[in-house]
C-alpha positions in Angstrom: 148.0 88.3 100.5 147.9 84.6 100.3 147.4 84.2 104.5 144.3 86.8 104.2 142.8 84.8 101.4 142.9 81.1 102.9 141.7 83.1 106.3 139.0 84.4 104.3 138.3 81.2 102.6 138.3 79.1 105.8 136.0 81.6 107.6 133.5 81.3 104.7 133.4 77.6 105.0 132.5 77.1 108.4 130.1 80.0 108.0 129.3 77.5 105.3 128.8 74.7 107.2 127.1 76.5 110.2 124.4 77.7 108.0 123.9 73.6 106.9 123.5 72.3 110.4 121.2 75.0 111.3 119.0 74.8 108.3 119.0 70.8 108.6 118.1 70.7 112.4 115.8 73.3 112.1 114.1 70.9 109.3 114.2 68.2 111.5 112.2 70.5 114.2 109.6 70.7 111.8 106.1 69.2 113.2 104.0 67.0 110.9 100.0 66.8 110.8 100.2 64.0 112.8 101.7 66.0 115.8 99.5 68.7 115.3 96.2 66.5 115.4 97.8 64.7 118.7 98.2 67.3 120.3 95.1 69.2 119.5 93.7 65.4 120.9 95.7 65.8 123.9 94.3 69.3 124.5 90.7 68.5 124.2 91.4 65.0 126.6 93.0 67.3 128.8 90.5 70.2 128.7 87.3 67.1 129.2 89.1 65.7 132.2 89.7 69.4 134.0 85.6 70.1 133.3 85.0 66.9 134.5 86.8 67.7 137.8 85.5 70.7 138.1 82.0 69.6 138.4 82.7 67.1 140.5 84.0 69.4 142.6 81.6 71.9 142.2 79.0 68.9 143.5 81.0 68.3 146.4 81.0 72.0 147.6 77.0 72.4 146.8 76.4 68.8 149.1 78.5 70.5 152.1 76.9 73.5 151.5 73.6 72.0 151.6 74.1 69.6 154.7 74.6 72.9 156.6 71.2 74.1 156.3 
């Protein structure tokens, strides 16, 4: 009886500790408002640079398309 209870025991402990790690990395994961307004800036930088390439390629195509005519 004594061998199922330290088994018991022991299993409950790490199950224990298992649950501590997971809870304190998952903590750690945790973004802050300062993430969240970086990469909203990052977004919006990245979004302004693809318009901005877009017309500029959209110019390109109407100059060829014009020096056809």
């Amino acid at each position: 009886m004594t061998t199922v209870m330290v088994v018991f025991g022991s299993a409950l402990v790490l199950v224990g500790i298992a649950f501590i790690v997971v809870a304190l990395r998952d903590r750690r994961r945790q973004s802050t408002p300062e993430d969240s307004a970086a990469a909203r800036e990052a977004a919006s930088t990245q979004e302004r640079y693809a318009a901005e390439r877009h017309g500029a390629q959209g110019e390109v195509w109407q100059r060829g398309q014009n020096s056809q005519f």
